[in-house]
Structures are given as C-alpha cells and as structure tokens.
N, C-alpha and C positions, 0 to 999 in steps of 0.2 A: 571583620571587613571582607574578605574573602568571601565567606558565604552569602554574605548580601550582595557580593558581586556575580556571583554567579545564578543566585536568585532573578536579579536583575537582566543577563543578559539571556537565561534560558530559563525562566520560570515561564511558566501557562497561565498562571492567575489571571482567572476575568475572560480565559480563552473557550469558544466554543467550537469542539471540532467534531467531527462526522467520519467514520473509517465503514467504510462497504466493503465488504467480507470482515468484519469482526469478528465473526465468531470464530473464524477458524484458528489454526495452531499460532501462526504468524499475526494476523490481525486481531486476534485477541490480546497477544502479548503486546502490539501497537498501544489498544486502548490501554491495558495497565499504565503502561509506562507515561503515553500522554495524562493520565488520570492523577500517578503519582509528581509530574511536575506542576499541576495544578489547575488544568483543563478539566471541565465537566463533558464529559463522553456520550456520543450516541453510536450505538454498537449496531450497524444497519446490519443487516440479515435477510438470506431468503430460506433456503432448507435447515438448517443451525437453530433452531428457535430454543431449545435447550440450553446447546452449549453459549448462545447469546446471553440466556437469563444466568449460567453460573459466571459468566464475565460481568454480568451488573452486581451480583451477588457479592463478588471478589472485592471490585472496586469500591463498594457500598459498606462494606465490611474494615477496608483500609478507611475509612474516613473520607472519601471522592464522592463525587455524583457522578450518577451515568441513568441510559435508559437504554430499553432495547426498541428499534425500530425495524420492520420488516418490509421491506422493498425488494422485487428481482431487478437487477441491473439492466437487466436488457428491456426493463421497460420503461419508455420516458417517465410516464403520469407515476407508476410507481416511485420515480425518485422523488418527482416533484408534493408526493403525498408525502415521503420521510421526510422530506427538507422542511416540509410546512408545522409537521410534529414537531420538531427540533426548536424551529420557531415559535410555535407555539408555548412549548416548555420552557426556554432561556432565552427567545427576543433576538438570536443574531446567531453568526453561522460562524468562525474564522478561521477553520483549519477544516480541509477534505487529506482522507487519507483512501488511497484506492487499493486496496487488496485482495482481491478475488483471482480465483485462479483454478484449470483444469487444463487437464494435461490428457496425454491418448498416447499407448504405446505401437500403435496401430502400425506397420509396414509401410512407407511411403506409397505404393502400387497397389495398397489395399484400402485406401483411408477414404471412406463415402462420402457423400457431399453432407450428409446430414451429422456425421461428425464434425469434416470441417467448420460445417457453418455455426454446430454447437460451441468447439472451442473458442474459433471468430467472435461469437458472442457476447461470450462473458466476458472473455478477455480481454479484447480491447475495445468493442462495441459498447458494450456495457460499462468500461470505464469513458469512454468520451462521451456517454451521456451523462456519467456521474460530473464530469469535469463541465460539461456543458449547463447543466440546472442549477449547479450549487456555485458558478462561475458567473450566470448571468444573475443571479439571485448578488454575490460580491459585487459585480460593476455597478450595478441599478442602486446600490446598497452604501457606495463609495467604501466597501471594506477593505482596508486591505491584506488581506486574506493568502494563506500559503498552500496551495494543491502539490501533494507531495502518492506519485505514483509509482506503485510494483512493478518494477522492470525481471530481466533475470540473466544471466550471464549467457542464458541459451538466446539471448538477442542479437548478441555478436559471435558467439560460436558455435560453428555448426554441429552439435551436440549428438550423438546416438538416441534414438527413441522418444525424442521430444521436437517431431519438424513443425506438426502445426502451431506447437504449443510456442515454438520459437519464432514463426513468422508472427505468432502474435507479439510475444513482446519487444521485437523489433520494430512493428507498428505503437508502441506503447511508445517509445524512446524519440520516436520521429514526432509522433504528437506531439508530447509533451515539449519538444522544443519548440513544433507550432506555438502552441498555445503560449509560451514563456516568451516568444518574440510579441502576440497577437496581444496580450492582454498585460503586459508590464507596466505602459502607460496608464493601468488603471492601480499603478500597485500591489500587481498581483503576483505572485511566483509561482511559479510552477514546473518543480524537477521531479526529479526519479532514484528509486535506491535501487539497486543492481544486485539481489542475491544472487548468491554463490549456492552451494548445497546447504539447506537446511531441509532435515527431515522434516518431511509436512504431508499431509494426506492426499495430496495429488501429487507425490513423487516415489513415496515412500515404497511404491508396487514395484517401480525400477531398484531400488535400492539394493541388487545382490550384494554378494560378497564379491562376485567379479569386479564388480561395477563399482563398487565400494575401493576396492585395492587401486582400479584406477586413475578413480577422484584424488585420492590421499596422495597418490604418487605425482599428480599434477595442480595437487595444492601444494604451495610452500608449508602452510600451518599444517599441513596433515592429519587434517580432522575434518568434521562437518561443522557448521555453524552452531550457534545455540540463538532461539530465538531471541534471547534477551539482547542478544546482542545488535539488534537493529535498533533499540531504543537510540539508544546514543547520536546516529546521524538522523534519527526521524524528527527527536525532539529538538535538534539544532537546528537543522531546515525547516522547524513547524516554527520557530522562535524567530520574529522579525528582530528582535535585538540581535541576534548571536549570527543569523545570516541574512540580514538583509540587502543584501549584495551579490545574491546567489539565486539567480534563475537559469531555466533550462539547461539544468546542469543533468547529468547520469552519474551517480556514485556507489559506484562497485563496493560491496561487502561481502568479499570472496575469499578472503582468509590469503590470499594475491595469484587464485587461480586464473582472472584474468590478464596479467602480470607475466605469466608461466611463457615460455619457451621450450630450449630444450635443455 
C-alpha cells in the first residue's frame, strides 16, 4: 500500500518533460531522475551534443525513454523547433525544467559588456524564453503543466567571484514569481530550486581549497552538494499530486548555507 501511494502522489507516468541544459552535470542528473520516476525525457542541448547522447544512452538503458534535442536558449525559434520535436515524438509537453548556467570570475571593474551580456543570456534571457514557448504552448494547450527553474544561493548572497552570475539568478527568482502569480490561473506552476554549492563545470574553476574551507565553514552539512540530491525537490514540484499547491515558490538546496549566520 505504501508503495502505490507514493507511486500515486510522485510518479511521472504518462508525464512529458523537457530540461534545457540537460546535458550538463546537474541537468543531466535532473533528466535521470525525472526518467526513473516515470516521465519520458527530452534532454535540450546546445554545445553538449555528446554528453546529451550519453544521458539518452543512460536512460534508454535503465528502461526510460528519452531523446536528445538541440536548441540555444537564447534563441526564441530555436526553442520553439525543440518544443515542436518533443511534440512531434510524444503529442504533449508537461514538465519544463530550466538548467543552463555560466558563471565569469571576472573583477567587477573589469567585466566587459560582452560578458555581461553573454552571462545575461543564457541565464536568464534564455530561461524566459524557455518559460515563455513551452508556457504559451501549456496555456493554448489547457495543460497543466509544472515550470520548475535554476535559481542559486548567489541570488540572495552577495557571493565572491560570481556578480554577474548572481544578478542573473536573482532575476531568475523575480521571474519566476512573475510568471507563478501571471499564469496559475491557467494551472500552471512555476517555482525555483536554489542550489547551494554543487560541483559543476561552471563553478568548478572557483572551487580552491581556500574557497572550499570557507563554503564548508559556512554550510551547516559541511560539504558540497551531490547532484543526486536535487532529484528529490525536483520530482516533487514536477508531480502535480505531491505539490499542487506550490507556486512561486524558491527552495534552497544548500545543505542550510542559506540558513547560516554567525
């Protein structure tokens, strides 16, 4: 009994979701985990086309479906081609998961405008169009559908060596509550997960041993994340049975470095 209740209130079966940035360390661990509660996966991708095909490989191998689709975020028509593939393969869309992410350790008094505008980009430009295509594709569609966006702890803290990287995801967090007040009437959600440090390849260059000593000292858990560990609030907020009373929300996965004082 147990098990079929929990089936019931967090399974994905019959669920179709879409994760932009999949292929990376983070987003590809997303699609597993969406894949093994019972959702078929499209692993969007722009530079990654590799590591996109060893996450369809993965999942394809556990017994899931998935496909890889390549789109850059920052470009409308390219979403609106991924989204159309997706449809075309499974008929419907009902889970966006947005995880793209670059970071620049650049000096605040040194950071050009063509940085800027690069991080801008992907970060959160590129996620409001993902939320924008695959959102108005939900409302048109009467789906009701879960948009569940990459925030990061450097959106409320003013972090060492990550400024631009933090005004983006503080623009991520503001969105995202946009869109949770703008589109709930269509039974739509749309929150945010707030990691904490997880090694990933747009962090990893900051990663010293300095840097390192004083993460741990101002995590309670005293360690870094492990990706797996995002599965958990991803699949609950992707599962309209287990939260569907949960919009525009931000849910920190910081091991309780957001939490931290002195």
């Amino acid at each position: 009994m147990a098990n079929s209740y929990i089936v019931d209130k967090f399974g994905l079966n019959e669920k179709i979701s879409g994760i932009v940035g999949g292929s990376g360390v983070l987003g590809g661990s997303v699609a597993r985990a969406l894949a093994k509660a019972g959702s078929r996966v499209a692993v969007i991708y722009n530079h990654g086309k590799e590591a996109a095909d060893k996450r369809v490989e993965e999942i394809s191998a556990a017994g899931g479906e998935a496909i890889a689709v390549h789109a850059d975020a920052g470009i409308k028509k390219d979403l609106e081609e991924a989204r159309d593939k997706i449809l075309s393969k499974w008929g419907r869309v009902d889970i966006l998961v947005n995880a793209p992410g670059v970071n620049s350790t650049t000096p605040i008094l040194d950071i050009e405008e063509e940085e800027w505008k690069r991080i801008l980009d992907i970060n959160l430009k590129g996620m409001f169009f993902a939320c924008q295509v695959f959102g108005r594709y939900m409302i048109q569609n009467q789906i009701k559908g879960s948009i569940i966006n990459f925030s990061s702890v450097s959106s409320e803290i003013p972090l060492s060596k990550v400024f631009t990287y933090g005004i983006s995801k503080a623009g991520v967090n503001n969105m995202t509550r946009f869109l949770a007040r703008e589109w709930a009437e269509h039974g739509i959600r749309v929150n945010a997960v707030m990691p904490g440090f997880f090694p990933a390849e747009q962090n990893r260059k900051i990663l010293t041993e300095e840097r390192r000593t004083s993460i741990f000292k101002h995590t309670p858990m005293g360690r870094y994340g492990e990706a797996e560990e995002l599965s958990g609030p991803i699949i609950w907020l992707a599962s309209n049975n287990a939260s569907s009373f949960v919009t525009g929300t931000i849910i920190p996965v910081d091991g309780g470095f957001t939490g931290m004082t002195i």
